[in-house]
KEDOTOR-101784 format. One record per residue (C-alpha): residue in three letters; z, y, x. Coordinates in steps of 0.2 Angstrom, whole numbers, plus 5000, padded with zeros to 4 digits. Example, Ala and Ser with C-alpha at 12.3 -4.5 7.8 and 13.67 -1.06 7.14 Angstrom:
2
<atom res="ALA" pz="5039" py="4978" px="5062"/>
<atom res="SER" pz="5036" py="4995" px="5068"/>
END
This chain:
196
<atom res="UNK" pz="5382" py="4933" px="4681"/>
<atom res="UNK" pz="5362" py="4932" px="4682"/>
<atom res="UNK" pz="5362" py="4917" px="4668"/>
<atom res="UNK" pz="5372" py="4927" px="4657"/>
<atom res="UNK" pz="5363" py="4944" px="4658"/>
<atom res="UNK" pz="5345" py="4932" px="4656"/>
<atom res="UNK" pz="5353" py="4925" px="4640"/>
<atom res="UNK" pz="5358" py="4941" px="4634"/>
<atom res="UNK" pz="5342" py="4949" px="4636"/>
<atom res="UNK" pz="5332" py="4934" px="4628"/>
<atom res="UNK" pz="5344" py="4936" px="4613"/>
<atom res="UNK" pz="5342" py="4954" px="4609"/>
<atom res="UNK" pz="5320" py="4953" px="4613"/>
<atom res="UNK" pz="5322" py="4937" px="4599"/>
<atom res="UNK" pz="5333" py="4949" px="4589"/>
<atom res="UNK" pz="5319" py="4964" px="4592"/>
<atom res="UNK" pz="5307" py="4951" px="4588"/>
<atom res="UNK" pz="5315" py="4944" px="4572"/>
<atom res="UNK" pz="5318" py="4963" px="4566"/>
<atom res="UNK" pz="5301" py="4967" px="4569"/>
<atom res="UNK" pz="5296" py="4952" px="4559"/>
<atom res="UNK" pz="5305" py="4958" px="4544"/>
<atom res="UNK" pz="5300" py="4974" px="4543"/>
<atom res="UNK" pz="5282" py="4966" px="4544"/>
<atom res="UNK" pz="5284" py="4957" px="4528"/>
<atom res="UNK" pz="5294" py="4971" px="4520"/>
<atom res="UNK" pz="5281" py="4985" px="4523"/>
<atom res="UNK" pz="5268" py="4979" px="4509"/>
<atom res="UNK" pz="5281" py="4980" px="4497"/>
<atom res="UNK" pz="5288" py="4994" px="4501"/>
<atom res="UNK" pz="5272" py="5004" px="4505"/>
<atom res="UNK" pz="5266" py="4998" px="4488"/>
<atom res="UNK" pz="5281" py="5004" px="4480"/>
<atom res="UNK" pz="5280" py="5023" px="4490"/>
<atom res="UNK" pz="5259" py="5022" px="4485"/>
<atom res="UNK" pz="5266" py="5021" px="4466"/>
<atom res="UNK" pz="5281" py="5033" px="4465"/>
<atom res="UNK" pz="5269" py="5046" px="4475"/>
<atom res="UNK" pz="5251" py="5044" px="4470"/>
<atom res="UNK" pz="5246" py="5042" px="4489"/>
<atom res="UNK" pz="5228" py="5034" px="4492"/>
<atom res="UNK" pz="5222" py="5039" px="4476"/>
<atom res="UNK" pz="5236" py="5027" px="4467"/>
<atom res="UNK" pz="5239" py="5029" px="4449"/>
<atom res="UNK" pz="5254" py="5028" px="4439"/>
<atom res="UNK" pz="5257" py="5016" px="4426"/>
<atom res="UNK" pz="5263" py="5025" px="4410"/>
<atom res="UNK" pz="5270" py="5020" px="4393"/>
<atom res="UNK" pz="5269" py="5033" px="4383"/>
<atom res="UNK" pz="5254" py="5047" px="4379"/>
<atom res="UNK" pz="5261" py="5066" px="4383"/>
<atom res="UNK" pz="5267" py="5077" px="4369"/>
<atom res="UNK" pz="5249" py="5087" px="4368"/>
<atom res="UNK" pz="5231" py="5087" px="4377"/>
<atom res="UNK" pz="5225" py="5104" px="4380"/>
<atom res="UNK" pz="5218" py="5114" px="4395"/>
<atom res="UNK" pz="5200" py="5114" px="4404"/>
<atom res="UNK" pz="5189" py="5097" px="4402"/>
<atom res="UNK" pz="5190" py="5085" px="4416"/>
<atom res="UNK" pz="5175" py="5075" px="4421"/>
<atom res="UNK" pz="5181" py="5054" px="4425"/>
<atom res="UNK" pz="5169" py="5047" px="4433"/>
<atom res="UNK" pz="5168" py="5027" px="4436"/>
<atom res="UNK" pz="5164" py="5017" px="4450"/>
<atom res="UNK" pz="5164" py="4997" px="4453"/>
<atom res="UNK" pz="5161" py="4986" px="4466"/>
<atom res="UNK" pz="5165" py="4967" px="4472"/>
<atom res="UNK" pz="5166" py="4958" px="4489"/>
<atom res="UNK" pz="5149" py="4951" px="4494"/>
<atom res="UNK" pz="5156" py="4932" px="4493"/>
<atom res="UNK" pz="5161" py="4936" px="4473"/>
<atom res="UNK" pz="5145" py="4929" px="4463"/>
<atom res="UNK" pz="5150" py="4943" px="4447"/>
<atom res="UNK" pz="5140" py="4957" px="4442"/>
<atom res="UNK" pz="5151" py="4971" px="4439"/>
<atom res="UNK" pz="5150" py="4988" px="4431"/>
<atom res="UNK" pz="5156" py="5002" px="4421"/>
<atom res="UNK" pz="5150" py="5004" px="4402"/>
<atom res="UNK" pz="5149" py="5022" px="4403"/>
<atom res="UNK" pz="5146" py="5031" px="4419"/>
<atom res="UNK" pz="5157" py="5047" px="4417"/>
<atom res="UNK" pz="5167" py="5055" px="4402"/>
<atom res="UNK" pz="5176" py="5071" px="4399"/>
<atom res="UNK" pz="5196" py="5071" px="4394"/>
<atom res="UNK" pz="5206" py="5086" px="4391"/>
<atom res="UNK" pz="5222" py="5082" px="4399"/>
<atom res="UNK" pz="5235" py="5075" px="4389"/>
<atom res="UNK" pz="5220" py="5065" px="4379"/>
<atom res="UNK" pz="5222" py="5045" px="4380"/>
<atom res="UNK" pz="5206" py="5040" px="4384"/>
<atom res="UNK" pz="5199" py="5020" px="4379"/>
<atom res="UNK" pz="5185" py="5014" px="4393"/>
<atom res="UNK" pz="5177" py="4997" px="4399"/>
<atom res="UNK" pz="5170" py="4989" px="4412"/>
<atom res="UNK" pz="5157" py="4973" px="4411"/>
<atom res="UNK" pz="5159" py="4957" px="4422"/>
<atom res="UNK" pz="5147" py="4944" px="4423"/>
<atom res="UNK" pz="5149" py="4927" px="4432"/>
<atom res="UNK" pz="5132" py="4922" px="4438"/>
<atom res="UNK" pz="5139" py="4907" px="4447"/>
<atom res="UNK" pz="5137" py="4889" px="4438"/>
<atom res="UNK" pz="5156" py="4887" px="4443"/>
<atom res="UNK" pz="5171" py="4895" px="4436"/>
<atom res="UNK" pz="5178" py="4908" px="4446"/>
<atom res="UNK" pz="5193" py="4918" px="4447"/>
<atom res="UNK" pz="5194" py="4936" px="4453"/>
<atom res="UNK" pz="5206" py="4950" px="4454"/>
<atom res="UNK" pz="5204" py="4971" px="4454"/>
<atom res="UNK" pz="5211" py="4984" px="4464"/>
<atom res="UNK" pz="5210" py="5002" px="4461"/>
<atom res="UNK" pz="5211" py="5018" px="4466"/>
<atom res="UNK" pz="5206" py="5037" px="4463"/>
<atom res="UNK" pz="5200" py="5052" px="4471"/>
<atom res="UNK" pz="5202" py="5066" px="4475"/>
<atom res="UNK" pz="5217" py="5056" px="4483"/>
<atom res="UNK" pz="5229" py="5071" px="4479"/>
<atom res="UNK" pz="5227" py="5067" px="4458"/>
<atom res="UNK" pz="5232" py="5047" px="4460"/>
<atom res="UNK" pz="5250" py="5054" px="4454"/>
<atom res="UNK" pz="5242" py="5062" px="4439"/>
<atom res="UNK" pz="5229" py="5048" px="4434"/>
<atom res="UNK" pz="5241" py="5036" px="4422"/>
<atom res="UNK" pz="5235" py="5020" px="4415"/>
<atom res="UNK" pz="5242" py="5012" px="4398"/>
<atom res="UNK" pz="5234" py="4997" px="4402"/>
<atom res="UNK" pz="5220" py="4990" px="4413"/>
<atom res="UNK" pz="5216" py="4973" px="4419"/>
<atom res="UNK" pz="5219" py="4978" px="4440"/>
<atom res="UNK" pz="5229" py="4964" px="4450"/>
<atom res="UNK" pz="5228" py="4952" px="4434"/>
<atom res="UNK" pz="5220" py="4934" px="4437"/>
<atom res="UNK" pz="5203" py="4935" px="4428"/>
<atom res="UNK" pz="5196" py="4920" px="4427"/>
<atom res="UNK" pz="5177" py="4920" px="4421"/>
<atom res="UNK" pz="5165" py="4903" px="4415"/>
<atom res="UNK" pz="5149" py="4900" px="4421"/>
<atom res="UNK" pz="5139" py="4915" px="4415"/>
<atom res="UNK" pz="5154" py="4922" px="4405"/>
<atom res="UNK" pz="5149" py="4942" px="4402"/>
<atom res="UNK" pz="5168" py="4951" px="4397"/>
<atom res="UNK" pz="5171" py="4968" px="4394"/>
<atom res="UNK" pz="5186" py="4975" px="4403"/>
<atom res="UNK" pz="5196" py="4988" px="4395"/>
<atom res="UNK" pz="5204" py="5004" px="4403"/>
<atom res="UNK" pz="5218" py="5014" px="4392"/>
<atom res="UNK" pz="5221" py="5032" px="4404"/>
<atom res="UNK" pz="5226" py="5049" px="4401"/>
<atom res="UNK" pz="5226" py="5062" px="4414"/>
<atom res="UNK" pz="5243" py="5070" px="4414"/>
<atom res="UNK" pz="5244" py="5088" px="4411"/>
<atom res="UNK" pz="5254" py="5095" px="4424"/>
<atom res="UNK" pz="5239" py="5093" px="4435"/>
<atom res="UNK" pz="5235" py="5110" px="4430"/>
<atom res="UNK" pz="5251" py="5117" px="4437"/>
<atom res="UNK" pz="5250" py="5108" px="4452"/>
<atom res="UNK" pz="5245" py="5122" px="4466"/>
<atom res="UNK" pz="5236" py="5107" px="4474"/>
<atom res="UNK" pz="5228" py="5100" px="4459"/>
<atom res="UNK" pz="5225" py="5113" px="4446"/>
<atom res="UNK" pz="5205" py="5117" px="4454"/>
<atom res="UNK" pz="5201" py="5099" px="4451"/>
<atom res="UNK" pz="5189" py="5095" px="4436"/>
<atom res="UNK" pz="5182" py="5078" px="4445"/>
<atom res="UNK" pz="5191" py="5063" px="4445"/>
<atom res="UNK" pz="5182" py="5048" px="4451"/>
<atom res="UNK" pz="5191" py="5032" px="4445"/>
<atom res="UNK" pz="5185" py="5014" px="4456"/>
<atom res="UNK" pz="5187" py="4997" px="4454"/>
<atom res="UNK" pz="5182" py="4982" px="4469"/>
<atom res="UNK" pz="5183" py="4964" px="4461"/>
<atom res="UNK" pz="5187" py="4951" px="4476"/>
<atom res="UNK" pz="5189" py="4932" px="4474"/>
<atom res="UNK" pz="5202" py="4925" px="4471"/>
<atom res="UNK" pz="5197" py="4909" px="4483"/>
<atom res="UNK" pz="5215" py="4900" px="4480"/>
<atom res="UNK" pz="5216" py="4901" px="4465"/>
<atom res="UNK" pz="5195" py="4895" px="4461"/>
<atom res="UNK" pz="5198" py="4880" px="4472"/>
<atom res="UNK" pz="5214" py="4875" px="4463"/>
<atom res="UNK" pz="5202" py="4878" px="4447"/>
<atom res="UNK" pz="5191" py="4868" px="4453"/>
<atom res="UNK" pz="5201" py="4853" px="4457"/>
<atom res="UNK" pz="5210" py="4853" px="4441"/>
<atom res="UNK" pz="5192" py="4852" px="4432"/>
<atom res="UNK" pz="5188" py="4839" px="4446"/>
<atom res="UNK" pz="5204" py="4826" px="4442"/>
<atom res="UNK" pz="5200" py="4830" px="4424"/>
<atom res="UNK" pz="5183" py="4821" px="4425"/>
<atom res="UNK" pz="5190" py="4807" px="4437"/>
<atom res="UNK" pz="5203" py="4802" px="4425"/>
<atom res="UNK" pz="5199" py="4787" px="4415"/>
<atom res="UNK" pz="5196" py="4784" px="4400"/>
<atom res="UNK" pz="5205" py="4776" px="4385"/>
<atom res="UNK" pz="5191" py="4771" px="4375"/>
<atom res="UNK" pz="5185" py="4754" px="4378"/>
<atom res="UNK" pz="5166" py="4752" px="4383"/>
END
């Protein structure tokens, strides 16, 4: 009777311990997904299409950058701040530098604040979360489509807001530099056909 009860309760504390595992690996996903439908943590939307008109009071979009200490880029906004009605699409860049004498590859996150607009701040396009992979001092300009969507002025929360601060942090991408890295190593260990 004991060896049955003790095997019982091993199989449901592996069963809490598989379930808990799964949720583990399901929460980034899904809290990703519930940042995007609802703006929270200053996330924007992603839209595809510009509203009907841009009207209302000016809102000041300021830009901010930043990188990890370990990523050798300089990395900045063209233009500090600039004033959008809401509705208006808005084309900005930010400048990246590699100052290493490698090849590096690095990758954006972004977010906004106040937090409470990230549901109102949509980006056309913008290079966040793609690989970007820069030579040896390789300077690119980085474009950012946005508009700020005009229902941020009926928002009982929202409609006092006339400073948005839009931020970028650029971190390495260290697998994918070291398999850059290999490749351009095997390339100059492979022999060659020309005969000496």
């Amino acid at each position: 009777m004991d060896a049955r009860k003790n095997r019982r309760t091993a199989l449901f504390g592996v069963g809490i311990i598989a379930c808990m595992l799964g949720l583990t690996a399901a929460s980034v996903p899904l809290y990703d997904l519930f940042c995007r439908v609802t703006g929270y943590g200053g996330t924007t939307q992603v839209a595809e299409a510009l509203p009907e008109a841009a009207a209302g009071p000016p809102i000041e979009v300021s830009f901010n950058a930043d990188h990890e200490p370990s990523l050798p880029w300089s990395f900045k906004p063209v233009q500090r701040s600039v004033e959008v009605l809401p509705g208006e699409n808005r084309l900005v860049f930010y400048e990246a530098t590699n100052n290493a004498d490698r090849p590096i590859v690095g990758r954006a996150v972004y977010n906004v604040t106040p937090f409470k607009v990230g549901g109102y701040f949509a980006k056309i396009a913008c290079f966040c979360f793609d690989e970007q992979v820069l030579q040896p001092g390789e300077r690119v300009d980085m474009p950012v489509s946005f508009f700020v969507d005009p229902a941020i002025l009926t928002d009982p929360d929202t409609r006092d807001v006339r400073e948005i601060t839009l931020s970028y942090t650029f971190f390495i991408d260290a697998e994918a530099t070291a398999a850059l890295a290999a490749r351009a190593a095997a390339s100059v260990d492979l022999p060659s056909d020309e005969p000496s």
